[in-house]
C-alpha positions in Angstrom: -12.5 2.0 25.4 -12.1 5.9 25.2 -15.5 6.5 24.1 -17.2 3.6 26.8 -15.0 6.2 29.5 -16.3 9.6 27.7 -20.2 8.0 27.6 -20.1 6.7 31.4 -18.5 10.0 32.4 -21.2 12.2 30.5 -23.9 10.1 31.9 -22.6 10.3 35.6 -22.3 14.3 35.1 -26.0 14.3 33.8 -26.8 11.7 36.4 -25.8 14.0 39.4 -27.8 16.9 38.1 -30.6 14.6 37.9 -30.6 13.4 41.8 -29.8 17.3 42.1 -32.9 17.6 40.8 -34.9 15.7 42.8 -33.4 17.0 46.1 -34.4 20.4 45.2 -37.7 19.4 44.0 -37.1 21.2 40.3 -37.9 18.5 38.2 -41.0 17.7 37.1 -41.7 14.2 35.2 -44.4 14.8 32.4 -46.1 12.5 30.5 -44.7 11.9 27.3 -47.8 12.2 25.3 -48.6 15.9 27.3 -47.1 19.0 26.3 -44.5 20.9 29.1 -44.0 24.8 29.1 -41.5 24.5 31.7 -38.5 24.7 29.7 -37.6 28.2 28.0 -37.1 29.5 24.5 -33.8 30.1 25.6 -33.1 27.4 27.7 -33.9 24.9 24.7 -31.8 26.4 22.4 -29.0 26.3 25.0 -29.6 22.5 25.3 -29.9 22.3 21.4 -26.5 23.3 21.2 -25.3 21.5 24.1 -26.8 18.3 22.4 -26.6 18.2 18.2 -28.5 14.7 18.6 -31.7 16.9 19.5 -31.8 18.4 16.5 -34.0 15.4 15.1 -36.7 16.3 17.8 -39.0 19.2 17.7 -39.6 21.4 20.2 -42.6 20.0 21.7 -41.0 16.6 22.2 -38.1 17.5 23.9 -39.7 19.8 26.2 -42.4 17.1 27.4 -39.5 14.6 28.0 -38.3 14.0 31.7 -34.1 14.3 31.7 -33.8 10.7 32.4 -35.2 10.0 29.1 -32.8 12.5 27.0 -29.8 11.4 29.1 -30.7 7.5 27.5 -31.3 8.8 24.2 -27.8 10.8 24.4 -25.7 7.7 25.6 -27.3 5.5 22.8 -26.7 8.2 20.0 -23.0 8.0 20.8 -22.9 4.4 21.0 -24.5 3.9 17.7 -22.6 7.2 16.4 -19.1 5.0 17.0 -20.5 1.6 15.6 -21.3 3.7 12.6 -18.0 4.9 11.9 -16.5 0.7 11.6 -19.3 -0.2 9.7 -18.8 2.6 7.5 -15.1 2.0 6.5 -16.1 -1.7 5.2 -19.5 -0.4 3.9 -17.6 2.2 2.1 -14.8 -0.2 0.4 -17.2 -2.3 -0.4 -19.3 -0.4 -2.2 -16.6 1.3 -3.3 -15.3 -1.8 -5.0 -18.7 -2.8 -6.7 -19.1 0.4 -8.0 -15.8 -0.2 -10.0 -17.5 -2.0 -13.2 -20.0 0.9 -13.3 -17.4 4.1 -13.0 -15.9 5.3 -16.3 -13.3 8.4 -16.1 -12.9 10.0 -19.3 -9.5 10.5 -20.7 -9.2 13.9 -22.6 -5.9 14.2 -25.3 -3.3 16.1 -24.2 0.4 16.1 -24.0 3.1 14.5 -21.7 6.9 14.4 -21.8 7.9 13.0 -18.8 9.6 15.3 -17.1 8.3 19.4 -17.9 4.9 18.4 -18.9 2.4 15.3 -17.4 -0.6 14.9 -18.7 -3.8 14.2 -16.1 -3.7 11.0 -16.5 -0.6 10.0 -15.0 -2.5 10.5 -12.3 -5.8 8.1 -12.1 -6.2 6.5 -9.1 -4.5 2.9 -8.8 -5.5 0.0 -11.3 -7.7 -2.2 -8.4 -7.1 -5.7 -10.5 -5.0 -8.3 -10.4 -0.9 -8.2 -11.1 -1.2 -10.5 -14.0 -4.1 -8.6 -15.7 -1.8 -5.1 -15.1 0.8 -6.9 -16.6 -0.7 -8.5 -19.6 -2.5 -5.3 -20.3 0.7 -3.3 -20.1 2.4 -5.9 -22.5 -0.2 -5.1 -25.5 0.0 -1.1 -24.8 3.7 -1.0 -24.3 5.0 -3.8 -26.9 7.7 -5.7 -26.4 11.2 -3.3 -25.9 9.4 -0.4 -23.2 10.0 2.8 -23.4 13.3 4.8 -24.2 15.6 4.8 -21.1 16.7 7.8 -19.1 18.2 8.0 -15.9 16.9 11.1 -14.5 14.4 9.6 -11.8 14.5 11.2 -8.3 15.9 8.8 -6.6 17.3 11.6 -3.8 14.2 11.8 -3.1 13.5 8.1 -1.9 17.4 8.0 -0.3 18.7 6.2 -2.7 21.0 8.4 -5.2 23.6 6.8 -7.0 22.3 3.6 -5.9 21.3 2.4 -10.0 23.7 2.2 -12.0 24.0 3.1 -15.8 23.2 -0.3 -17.1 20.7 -0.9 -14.5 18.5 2.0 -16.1 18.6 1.1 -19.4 18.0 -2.8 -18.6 14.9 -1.7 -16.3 13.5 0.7 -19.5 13.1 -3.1 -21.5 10.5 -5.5 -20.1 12.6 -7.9 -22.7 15.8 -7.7 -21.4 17.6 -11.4 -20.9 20.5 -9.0 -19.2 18.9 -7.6 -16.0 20.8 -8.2 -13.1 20.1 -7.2 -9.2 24.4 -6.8 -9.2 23.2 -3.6 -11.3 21.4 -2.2 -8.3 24.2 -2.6 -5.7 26.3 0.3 -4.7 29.0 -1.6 -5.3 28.3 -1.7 -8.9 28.5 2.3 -9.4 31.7 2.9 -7.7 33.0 -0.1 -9.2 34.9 0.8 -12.8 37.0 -0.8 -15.4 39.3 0.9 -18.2 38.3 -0.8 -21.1 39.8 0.9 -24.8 40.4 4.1 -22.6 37.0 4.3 -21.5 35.6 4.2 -17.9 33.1 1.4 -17.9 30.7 0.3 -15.1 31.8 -3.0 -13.7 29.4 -5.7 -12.2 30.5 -6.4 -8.6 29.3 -9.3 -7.2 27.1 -9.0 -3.8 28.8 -10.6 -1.2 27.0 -9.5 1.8 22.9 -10.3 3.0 22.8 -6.4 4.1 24.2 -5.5 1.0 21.9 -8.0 -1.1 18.4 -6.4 0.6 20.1 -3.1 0.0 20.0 -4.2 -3.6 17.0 -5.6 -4.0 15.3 -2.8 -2.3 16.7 -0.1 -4.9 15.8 -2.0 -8.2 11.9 -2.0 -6.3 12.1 1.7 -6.0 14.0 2.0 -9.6 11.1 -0.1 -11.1 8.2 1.6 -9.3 9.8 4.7 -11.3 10.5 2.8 -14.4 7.4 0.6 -14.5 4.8 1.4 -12.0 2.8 -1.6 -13.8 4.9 -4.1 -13.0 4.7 -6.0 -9.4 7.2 -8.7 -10.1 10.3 -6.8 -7.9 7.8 -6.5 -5.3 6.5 -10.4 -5.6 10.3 -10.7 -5.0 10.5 -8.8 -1.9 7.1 -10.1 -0.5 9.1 -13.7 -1.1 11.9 -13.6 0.7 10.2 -11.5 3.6 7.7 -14.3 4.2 10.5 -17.2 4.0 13.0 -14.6 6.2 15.2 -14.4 2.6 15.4 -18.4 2.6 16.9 -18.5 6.0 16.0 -22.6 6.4 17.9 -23.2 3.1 20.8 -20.4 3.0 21.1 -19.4 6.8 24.2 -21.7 7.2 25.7 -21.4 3.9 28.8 -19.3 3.5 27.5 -17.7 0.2 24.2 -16.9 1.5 24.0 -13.5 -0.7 25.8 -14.8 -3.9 23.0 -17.8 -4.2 19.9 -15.5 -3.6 21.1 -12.7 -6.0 21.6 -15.9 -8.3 17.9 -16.8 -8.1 16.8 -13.5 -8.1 18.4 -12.7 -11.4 17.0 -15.9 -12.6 13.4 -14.8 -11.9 14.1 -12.0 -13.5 15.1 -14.0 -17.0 11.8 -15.8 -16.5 9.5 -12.7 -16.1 11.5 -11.3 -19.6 10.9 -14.7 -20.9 7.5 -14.4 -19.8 7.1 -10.9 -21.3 8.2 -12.1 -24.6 5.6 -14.6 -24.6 2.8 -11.9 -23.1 2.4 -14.6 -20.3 1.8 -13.4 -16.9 4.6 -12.4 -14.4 5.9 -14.5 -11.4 3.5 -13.8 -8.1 4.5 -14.6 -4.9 3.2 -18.0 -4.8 4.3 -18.8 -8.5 8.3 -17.8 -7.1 8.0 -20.3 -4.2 7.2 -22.9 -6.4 10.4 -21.3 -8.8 12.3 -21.9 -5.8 12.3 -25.7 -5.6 12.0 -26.2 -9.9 14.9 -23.9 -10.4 17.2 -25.9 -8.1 19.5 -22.5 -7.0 18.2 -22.7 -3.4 18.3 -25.6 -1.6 20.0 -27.1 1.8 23.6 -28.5 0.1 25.5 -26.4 -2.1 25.0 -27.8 -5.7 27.3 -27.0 -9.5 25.9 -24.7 -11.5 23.5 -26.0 -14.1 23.9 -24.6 -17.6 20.7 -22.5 -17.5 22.1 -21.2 -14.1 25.4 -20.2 -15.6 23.9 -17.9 -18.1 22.2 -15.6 -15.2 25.4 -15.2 -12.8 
């Protein structure tokens, strides 16, 4: 709509120096095939630089065509000009994507401790496949147990310090790991200690709140995105419960709306380990609504724990 305004209020201006023009008896309408001298060395560079579209057209042209004609050839330069710039945002993806089988970016040896020293490739642009490939793929590089934990991520930087606990860190490190919980990702569980053989041990508080369970979930996202930037289950999670408003037709009414979704959560997360242990692929989105009725932990009437369902509280 913008440029429609800038184009008819260009082509007015021109428009009134046209009938100027012709009131004053300037302007002279050649024929297109003849050659005019009327307009100046000076004068056409003026209107060059006025008009970058002109810079297609030599000299001789735009001198033997009458203003009506340049005006037209202006207004349609724009137009195409701004139906260039859509087409070339699909054009570009698009080839962009086809070009992907073809493109090959060397990796050259180097060193990379995580933390002093990253090597180059830490930074190649985003895997463009699917989840499941990404995942399988980091299963045979990675093995089975990940990578050594740390808890040093930045997670000031995100807004979410102290948020992980402990436990949650070194669970997140292991792909394997039957004893991730999203309890180990609430506030709640880092201020929350017990004094066990006179040491100070993190205890797992349960999340009794909704606020506080989205709180939760968010944080183990972020703490995987750090952890394992591969691994898109957390965010399969997320993408769940946004789209069924975190199970609000089967929970909203329940009085432990939070305890039963951190209880399915937790058990997708023993499936993905499970399914890490067999190098299958991780739950998607659509795989974890179909969890959702087979695992029987959400549903309209509150229902006894099964023993499966035991295990992952």
């Amino acid at each position: 709509m913008e440029t429609e305004n800038v184009v008819i209020s260009r082509v007015s201006m021109r428009q009134k120096i046209v009938e100027e023009e012709d009131r004053s008896g300037s302007r002279r309408v050649s024929d297109p095939g003849t050659t005019s001298t009327s307009l100046g060395d000076s004068d056409l560079a003026c209107l060059r630089k006025k008009f970058p579209f002109l810079a297609e057209f030599s000299d001789e042209f735009v001198r033997s065509r009458p203003t009506e004609t340049l005006l037209k050839m202006e207004t349609t330069s724009i137009k195409m000009k701004e139906l260039e710039k859509g087409r070339d945002i699909d054009d570009k993806l698009s080839s962009n994507k086809m070009e992907l089988e073809d493109t090959f970016t060397e990796i050259k040896a180097g060193k990379d401790n995580r933390s002093s020293i990253l090597h180059a490739a830490r930074f190649l642009a985003g895997a463009a496949c699917a989840s499941t490939k990404l995942w399988r793929r980091a299963r045979q590089v990675i093995g089975l147990t990940g990578h050594p934990p740390v808890g040093s991520y930045d997670l000031a930087a995100v807004g979410l310090a102290g948020y992980v606990s402990k436990k949650g860190w070194v669970e997140a490190a292991n792909p394997a790991s039957p004893k991730i919980r999203l309890q180990q990702f609430s506030i709640i569980s880092c201020t929350a200690k017990t004094t066990k053989n006179n040491s100070h041990e993190e205890k797992e508080g349960d999340i009794q709140e909704l606020p506080e369970f989205k709180l939760a979930l968010r944080a183990m996202r972020v703490a995987f995105c750090f952890v394992r930037p591969w691994d898109h289950s957390i965010l399969a999670l997320e993408g769940f419960f946004e789209q069924t408003q975190y199970c609000e037709k089967e929970t909203g009414s329940l009085d432990n709306r939070a305890g039963i979704l951190t209880k399915f959560v937790n058990y997708c997360l023993g499936q993905n380990a499970d399914r890490w242990c067999a190098a299958k692929a991780l739950f998607t989105c659509p795989a974890i609504i179909s969890q959702r009725r087979e695992s029987r932990i959400i549903s309209k009437e509150p229902q006894e724990n099964t023993e499966e369902e035991s295990k992952i509280i």
